[in-house]
N, C-alpha and C positions, 0 to 999 in steps of 0.2 A: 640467423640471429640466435641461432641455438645457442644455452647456455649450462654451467655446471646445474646451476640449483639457484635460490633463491635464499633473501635474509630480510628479516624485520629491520625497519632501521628506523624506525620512530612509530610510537604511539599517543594514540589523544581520546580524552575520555568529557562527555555531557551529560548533566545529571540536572532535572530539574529542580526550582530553585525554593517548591515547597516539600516542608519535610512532616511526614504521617508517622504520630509516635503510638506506642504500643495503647498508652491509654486513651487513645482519642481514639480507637478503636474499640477499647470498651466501653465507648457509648454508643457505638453502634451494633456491636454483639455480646452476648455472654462471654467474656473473657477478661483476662488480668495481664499484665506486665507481665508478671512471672511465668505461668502459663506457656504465654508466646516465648519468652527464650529459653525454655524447657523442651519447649516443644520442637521449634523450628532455628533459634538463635536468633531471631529479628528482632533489634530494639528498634531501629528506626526503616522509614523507604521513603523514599521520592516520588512525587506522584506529580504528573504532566497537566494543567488546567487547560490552555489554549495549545501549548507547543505540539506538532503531531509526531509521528516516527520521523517523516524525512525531515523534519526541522533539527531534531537530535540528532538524527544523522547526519547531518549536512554539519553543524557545529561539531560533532567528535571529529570527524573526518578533518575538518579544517585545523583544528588544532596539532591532529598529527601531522598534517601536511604542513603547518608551520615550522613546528619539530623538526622535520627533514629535514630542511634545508634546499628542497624540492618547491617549485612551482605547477601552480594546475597546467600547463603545457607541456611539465614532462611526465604527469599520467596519463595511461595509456588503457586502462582497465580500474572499472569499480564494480564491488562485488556489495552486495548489501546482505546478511542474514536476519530474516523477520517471518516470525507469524503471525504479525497484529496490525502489518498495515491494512487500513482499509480500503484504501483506493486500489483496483485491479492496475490501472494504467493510469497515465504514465507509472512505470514502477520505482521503487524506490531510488533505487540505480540513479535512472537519468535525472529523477529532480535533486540529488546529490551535484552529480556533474553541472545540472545549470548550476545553482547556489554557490558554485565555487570557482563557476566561469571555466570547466575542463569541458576543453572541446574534440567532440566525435573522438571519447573512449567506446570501449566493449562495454556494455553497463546492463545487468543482469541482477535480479535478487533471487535467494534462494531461502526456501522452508525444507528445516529438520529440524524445527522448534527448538529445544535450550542447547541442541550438538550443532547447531546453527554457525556458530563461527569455525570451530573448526571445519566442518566441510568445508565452509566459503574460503578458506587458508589454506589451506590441500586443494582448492579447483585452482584457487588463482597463483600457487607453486607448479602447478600442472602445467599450466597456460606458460607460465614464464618457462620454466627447462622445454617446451616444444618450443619454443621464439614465438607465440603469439603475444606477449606483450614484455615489456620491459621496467614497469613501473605499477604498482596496482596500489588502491584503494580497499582495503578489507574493512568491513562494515560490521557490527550486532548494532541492533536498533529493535525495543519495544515499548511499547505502551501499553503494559497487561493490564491497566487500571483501568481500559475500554472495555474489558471484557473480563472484568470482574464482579460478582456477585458479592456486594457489599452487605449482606446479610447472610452468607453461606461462612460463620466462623471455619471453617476447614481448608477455607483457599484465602479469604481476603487477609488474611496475617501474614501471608507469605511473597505477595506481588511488588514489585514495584516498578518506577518508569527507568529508562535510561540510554545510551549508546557509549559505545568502545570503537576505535579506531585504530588500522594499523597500517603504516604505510611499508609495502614490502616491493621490493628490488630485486634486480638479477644479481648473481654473487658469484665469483669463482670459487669460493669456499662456502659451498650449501651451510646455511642455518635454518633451517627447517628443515627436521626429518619426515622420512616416509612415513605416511599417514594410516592408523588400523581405523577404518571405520567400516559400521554394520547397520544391522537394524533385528528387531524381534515385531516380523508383523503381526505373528498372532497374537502378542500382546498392544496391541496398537490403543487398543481403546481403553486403557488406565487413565491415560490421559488425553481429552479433548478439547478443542474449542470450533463447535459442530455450529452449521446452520446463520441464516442472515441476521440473525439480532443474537448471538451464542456468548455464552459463559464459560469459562475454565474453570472444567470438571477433572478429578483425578482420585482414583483409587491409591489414597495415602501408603494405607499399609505394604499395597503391592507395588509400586514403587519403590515404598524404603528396601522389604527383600529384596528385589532384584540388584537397585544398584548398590548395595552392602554383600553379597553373592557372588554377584557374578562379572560386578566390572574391574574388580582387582588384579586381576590376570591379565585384563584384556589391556588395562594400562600400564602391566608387564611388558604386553610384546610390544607396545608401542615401543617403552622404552631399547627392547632389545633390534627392535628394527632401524633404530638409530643408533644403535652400540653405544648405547651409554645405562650403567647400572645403574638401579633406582637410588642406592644407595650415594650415587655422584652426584646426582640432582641438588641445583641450589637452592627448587623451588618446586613447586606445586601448586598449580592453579587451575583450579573444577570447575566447570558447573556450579554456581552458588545455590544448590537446589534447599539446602537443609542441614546444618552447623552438623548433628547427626552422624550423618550420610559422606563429610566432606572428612571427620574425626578417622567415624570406618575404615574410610576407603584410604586414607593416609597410613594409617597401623598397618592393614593388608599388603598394602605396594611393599615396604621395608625402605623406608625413608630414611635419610639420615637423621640425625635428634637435632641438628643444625640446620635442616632446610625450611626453609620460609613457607608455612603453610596461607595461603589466601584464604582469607574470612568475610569478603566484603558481604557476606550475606548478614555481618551482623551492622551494619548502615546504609545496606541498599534493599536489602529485601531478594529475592526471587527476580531478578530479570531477564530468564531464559537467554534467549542468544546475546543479547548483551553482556551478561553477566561473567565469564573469561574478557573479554577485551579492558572491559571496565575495570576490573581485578586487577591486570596484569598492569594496565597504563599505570591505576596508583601506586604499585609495586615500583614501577621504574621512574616513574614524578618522584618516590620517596627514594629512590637509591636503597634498596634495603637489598637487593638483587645486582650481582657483579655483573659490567658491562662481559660481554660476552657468554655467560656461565650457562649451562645446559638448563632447560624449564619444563617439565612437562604439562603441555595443555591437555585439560580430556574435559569433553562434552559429553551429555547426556540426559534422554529425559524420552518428553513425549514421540512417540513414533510406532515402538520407542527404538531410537537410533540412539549413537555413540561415535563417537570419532575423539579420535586422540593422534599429538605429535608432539616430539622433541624440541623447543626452539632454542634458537641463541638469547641471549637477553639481549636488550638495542642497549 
């Protein structure tokens, strides 16, 4: 059942249905409007009340899988990328597959916190060109507003709730390129979310150096492991870590003045592994990105990891 490669062929994206705006946070810290989108770019975020990780995930999932054209019996694999669920088991994965009625996939979740989805895109392109599966579920799903410190002005301006979904297929004509991904362990602890009752913690400053530094290159060779120049690109879609960070790291690559940069960080806030899937679904809901046209994804953040790839647009 070996095949050439693998291609995205629909995306679906859930965002919860209350919205936390700049100033109703300064009532709960020293802070302004202005401030926050000086700072970080967040005017507004979504914040989850009852809904958990896998309830978001189960509704993004489903929506891409409507998108398809695909039914839960021709999935064969779900991947989920999270590091906020709180349940150990059942893991995200399977209670996806119940909720949407797919029966006896591979279903696995993985943490590399906000480079979360691309791994999970790169294992489950892996899976499919070996023939283990033939239809996959790719997942981001968090709830950082569990494990936020709503009186630490330095993080809770930046979090918000959400899931992105993508449903990917085997392809004769790969649309997903080979994957650069890494890690820096000995910078691991910039950013954490440590211990049974634990907050996100992150050394601001060193973060912004590092991925204004050093990940511009790195989302070079992605691009050139896919033979396609940054300059071709129709699109760019980051990690929505900090409006900042996403400016940088776009000037650096040498983008064309015509590619579509993704900004959901200024209506979603910070949603780690969510925040590419959910990006990129609105991107293609709004048609602003050509069916087929080259897109570079790059993830990055706590670990700290990174993973980056080329895709096709669905």
């Amino acid at each position: 059942m070996s095949t050439t490669g693998s291609r995205i062929v629909a995306m679906g994206h859930h965002q919860p249905s209350r919205i936390v705006t700049n100033d109703e946070l300064a009532e709960l810290v020293e802070t302004n409007d202005q401030w926050i989108r000086e700072r970080v770019g967040v005017v507004t975020r979504r914040i989850a009340d009852t809904e958990t990780v896998a309830d978001m995930a189960t509704a993004a999932a489903g929506k891409a899988l409507a998108n398809s054209g695909l039914t839960a019996a021709d999935i064969d694999l779900v991947v989920v990328a999270t590091c906020t669920s709180v349940d150990r088991t059942p893991n995200v994965a399977c209670r996806v597959a119940a909720g949407l009625g797919i029966t006896a996939p591979g279903a696995y979740d993985i943490n590399t916190a906000c480079s979360g989805f691309s791994y999970a895109l790169a294992s489950v392109d892996h899976a499919i060109r070996a023939g283990s599966a033939r239809n996959a579920l790719v997942i981001g799903a968090e709830k950082l507003s569990e494990f936020t410190d709503w009186t630490d002005r330095s993080t809770c301006i930046i979090f918000g709730d959400g899931a992105g979904a993508a449903v990917v297929s085997a392809a004769d004509k790969p649309g997903i390129g080979p994957v650069l991904w890494g890690s820096v362990p000995e910078k691991s602890d910039v950013v954490t979310i440590e211990g049974w009752r634990p907050y996100v913690q992150q050394e601001g400053q060193a973060v912004f150096r590092w991925a204004t530094t050093a990940l511009a290159p790195m989302a070079r060779e992605a691009c050139a492991r896919a033979g396609v120049a940054p300059e071709e690109l129709a699109a760019f879609v980051p990690h929505q870590a900090n409006a900042r960070i996403i400016d940088g790291l776009a000037r650096r690559i040498g983008l064309s003045p015509d590619a579509v940069i993704a900004k959901d960080i200024v209506e979603s806030g910070n949603t780690s592994a969510a925040s590419i899937p959910l990006a990129l679904s609105k991107l293609v809901e709004r048609r602003e990105v050509p069916v087929g046209a080259p897109v570079l994804l790059f993830g990055f953040g706590g670990g700290l990891t990174y993973a980056g790839q080329v895709v096709r647009c669905p």
